[in-house]
MDAnalysis code that builds the backbone (N, CA, C; Angstrom):
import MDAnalysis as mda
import numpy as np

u = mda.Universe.empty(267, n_residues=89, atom_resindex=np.repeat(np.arange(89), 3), trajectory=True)
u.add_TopologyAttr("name", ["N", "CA", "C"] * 89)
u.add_TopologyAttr("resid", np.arange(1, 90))
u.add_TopologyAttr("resname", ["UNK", "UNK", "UNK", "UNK", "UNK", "UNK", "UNK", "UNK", "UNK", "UNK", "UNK", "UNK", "UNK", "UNK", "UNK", "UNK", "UNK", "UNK", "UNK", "UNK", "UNK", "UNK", "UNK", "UNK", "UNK", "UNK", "UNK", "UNK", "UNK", "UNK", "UNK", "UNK", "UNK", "UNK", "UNK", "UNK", "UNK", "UNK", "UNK", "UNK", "UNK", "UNK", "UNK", "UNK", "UNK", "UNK", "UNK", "UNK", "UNK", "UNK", "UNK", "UNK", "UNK", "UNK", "UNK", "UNK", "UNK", "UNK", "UNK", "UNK", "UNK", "UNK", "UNK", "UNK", "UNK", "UNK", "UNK", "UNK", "UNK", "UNK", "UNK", "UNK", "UNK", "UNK", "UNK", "UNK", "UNK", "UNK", "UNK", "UNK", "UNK", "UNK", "UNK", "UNK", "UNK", "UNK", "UNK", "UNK", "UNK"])
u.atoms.positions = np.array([
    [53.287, 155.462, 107.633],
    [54.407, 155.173, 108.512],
    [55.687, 155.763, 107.929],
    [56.314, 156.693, 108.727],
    [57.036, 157.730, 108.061],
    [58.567, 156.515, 108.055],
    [58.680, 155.626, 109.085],
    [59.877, 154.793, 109.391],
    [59.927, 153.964, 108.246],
    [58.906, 153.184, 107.855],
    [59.054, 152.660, 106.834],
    [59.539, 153.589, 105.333],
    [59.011, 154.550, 105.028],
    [59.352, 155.410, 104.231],
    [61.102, 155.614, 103.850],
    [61.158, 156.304, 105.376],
    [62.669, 156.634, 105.551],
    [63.804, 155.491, 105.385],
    [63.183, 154.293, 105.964],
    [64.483, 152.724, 105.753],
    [64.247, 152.283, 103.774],
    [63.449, 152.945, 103.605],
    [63.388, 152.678, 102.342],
    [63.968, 153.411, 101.725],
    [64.199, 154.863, 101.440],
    [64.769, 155.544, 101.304],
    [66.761, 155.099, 101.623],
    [66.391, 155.148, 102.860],
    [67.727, 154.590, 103.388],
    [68.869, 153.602, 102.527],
    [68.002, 152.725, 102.496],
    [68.100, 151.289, 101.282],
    [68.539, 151.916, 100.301],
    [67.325, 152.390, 99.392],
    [67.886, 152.805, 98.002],
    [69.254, 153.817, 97.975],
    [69.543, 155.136, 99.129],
    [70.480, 156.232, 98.838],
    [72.086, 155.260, 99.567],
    [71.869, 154.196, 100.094],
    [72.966, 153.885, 100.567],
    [73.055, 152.811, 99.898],
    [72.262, 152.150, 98.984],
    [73.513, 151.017, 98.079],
    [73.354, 151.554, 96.777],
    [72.881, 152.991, 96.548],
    [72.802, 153.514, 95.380],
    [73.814, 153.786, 95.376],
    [74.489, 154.620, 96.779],
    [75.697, 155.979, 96.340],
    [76.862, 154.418, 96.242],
    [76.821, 153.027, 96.632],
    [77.855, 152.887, 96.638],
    [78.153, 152.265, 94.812],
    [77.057, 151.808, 94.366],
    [77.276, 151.516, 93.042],
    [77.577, 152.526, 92.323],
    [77.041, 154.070, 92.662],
    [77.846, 155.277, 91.832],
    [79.180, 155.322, 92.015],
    [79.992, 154.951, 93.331],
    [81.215, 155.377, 94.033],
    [82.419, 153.592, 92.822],
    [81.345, 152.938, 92.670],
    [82.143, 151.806, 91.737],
    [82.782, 152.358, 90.432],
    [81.367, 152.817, 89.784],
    [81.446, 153.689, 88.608],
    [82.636, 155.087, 88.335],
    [82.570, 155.645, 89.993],
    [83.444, 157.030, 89.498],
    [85.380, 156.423, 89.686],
    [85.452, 155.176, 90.806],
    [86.586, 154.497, 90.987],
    [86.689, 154.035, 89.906],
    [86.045, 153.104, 88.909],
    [86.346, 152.375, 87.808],
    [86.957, 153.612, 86.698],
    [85.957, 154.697, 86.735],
    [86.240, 155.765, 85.610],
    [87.836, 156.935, 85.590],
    [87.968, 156.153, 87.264],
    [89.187, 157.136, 87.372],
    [90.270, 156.373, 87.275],
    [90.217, 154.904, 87.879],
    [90.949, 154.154, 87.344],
    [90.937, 154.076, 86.158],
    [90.448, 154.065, 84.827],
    [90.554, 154.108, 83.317],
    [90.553, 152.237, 83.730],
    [89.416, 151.425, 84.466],
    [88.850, 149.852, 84.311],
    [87.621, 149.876, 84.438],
    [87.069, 150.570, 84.061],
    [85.704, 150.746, 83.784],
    [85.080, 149.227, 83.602],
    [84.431, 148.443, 84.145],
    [83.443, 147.216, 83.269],
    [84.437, 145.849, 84.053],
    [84.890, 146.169, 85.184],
    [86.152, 145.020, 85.664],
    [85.440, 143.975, 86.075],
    [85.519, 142.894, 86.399],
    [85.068, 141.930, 87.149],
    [84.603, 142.123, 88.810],
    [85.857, 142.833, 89.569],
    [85.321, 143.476, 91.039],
    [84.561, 144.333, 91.052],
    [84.317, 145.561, 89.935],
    [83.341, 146.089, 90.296],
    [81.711, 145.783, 90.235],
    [82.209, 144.274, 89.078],
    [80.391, 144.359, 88.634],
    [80.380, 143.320, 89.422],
    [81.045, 142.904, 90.421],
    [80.194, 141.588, 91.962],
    [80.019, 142.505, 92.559],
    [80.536, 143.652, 92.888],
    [79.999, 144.780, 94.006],
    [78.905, 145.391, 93.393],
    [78.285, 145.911, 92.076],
    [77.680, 146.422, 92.017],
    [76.423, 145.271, 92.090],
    [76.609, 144.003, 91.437],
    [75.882, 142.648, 91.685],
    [75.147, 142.269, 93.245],
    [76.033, 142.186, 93.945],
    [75.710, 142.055, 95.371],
    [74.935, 143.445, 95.649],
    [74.973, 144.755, 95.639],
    [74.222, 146.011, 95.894],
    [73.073, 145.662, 95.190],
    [72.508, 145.067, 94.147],
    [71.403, 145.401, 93.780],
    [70.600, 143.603, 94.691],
    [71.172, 143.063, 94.483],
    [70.724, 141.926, 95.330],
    [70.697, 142.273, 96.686],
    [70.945, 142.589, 97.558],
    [71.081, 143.411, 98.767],
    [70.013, 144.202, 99.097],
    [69.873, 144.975, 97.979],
    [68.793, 146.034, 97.282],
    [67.554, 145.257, 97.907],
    [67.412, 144.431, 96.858],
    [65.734, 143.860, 96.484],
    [65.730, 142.551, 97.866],
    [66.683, 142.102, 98.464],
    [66.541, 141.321, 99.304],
    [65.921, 142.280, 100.876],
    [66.301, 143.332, 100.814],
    [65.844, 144.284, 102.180],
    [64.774, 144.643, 101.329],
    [64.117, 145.259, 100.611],
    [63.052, 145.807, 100.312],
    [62.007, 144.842, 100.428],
    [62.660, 143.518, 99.945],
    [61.638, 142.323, 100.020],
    [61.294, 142.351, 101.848],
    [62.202, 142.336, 102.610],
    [62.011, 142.149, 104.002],
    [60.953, 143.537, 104.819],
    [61.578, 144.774, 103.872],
    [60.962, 146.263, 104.664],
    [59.045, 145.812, 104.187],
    [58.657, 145.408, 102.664],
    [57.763, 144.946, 102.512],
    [56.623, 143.493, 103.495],
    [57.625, 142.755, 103.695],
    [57.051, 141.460, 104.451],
    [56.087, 141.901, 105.404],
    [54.890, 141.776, 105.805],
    [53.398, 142.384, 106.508],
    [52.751, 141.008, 107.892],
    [53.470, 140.099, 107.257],
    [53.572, 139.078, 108.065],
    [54.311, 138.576, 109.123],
    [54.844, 139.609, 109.916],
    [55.685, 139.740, 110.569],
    [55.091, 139.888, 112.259],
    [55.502, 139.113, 113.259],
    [55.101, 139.551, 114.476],
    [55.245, 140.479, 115.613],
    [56.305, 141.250, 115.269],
    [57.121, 142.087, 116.046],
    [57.246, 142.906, 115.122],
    [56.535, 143.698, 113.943],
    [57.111, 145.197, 112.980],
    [58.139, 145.671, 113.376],
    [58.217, 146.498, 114.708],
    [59.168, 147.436, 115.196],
    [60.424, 147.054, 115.364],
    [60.778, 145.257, 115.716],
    [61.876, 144.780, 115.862],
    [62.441, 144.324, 114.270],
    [61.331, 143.917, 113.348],
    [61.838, 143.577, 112.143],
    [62.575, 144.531, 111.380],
    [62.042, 145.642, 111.573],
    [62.786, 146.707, 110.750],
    [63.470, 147.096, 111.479],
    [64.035, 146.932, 112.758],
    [65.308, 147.306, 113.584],
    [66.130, 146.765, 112.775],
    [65.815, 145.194, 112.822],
    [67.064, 143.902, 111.878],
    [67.213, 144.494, 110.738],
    [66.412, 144.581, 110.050],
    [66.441, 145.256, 108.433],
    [67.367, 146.557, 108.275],
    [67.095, 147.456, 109.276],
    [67.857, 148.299, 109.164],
    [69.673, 147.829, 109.534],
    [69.786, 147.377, 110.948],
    [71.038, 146.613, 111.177],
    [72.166, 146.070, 110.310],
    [71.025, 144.961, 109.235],
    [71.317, 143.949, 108.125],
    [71.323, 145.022, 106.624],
    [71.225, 146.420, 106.689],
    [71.562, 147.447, 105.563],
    [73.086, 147.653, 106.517],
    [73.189, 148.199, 107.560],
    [74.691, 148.741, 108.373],
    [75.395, 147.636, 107.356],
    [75.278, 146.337, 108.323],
    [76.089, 145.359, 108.273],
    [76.682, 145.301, 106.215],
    [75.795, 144.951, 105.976],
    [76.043, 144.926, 104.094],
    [76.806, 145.629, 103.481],
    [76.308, 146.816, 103.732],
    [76.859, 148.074, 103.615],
    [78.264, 148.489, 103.853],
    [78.247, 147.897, 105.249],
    [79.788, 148.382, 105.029],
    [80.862, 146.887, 104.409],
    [80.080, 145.845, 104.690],
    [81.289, 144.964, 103.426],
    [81.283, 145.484, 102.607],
    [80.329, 145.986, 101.471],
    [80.500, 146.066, 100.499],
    [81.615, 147.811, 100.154],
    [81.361, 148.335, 101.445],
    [82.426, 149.432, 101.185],
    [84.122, 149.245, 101.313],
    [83.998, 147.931, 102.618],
    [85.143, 147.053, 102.576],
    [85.885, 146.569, 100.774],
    [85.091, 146.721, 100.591],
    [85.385, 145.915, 98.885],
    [85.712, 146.872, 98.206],
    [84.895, 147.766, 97.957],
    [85.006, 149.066, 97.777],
    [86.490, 149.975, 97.630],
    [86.476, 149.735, 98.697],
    [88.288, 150.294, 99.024],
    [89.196, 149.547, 98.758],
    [89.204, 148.369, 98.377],
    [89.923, 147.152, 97.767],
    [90.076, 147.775, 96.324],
    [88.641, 148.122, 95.637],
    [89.110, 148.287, 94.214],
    [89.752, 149.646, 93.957],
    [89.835, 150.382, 94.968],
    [90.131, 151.644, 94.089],
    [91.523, 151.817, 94.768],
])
C-alpha cells in the first residue's frame, strides 16, 4: 500500500524538517538548548510516534477514512507547532 508508505513518509519529513528548522533558529539565534525549543522539539517527536502508532493500528473499520484523520491530525499539529515555531525565532 503505496498510501500508507507515503503518510509515513509524510510524518517523518514534516515533523523532521520542523525539529531541524528549531535547531537552525536556535543556532542563529546564538540559544541553542532553550526551554521553547526543546517543548517544540518534545511535542514533534511525541506527535511523531503518536501518528505512526495510529498509521500502524490494523484494527480499524474504515482504513481509508482512518488515515484521512491521521493525515488531517499531521496538517492540524503541524502547523501549531510551526505557530510556535515562529514565536521562537
Amino acid at each position: 500500500m503505496a498510501n500508507i508508505r507515503d503518510l509515513k513518509k509524510d510524518i517523518n519529513y514534516v515533523l523532521g524538517d520542523i525539529i531541524e528548522a528549531v535547531y537552525i533558529i536556535e543556532e542563529s539565534n546564538k540559544t541553542t538548548g532553550s526551554k521553547e525549543g526543546n517543548a517544540i522539539i518534545d511535542q514533534a517527536i511525541v506527535t511523531f510516534d503518536d501518528l505512526i502508532a495510529k498509521v500502524n493500528k490494523r484494527d480499524v473499520e474504515n482504513r481509508k477514512a482512518h488515515l484521512k484523520a491521521v493525515r488531517k491530525e499531521l496538517e492540524k499539529e503541524a502547523t501549531s507547532l510551526i505557530k510556535k515555531l515562529n514565536k521562537l525565532g
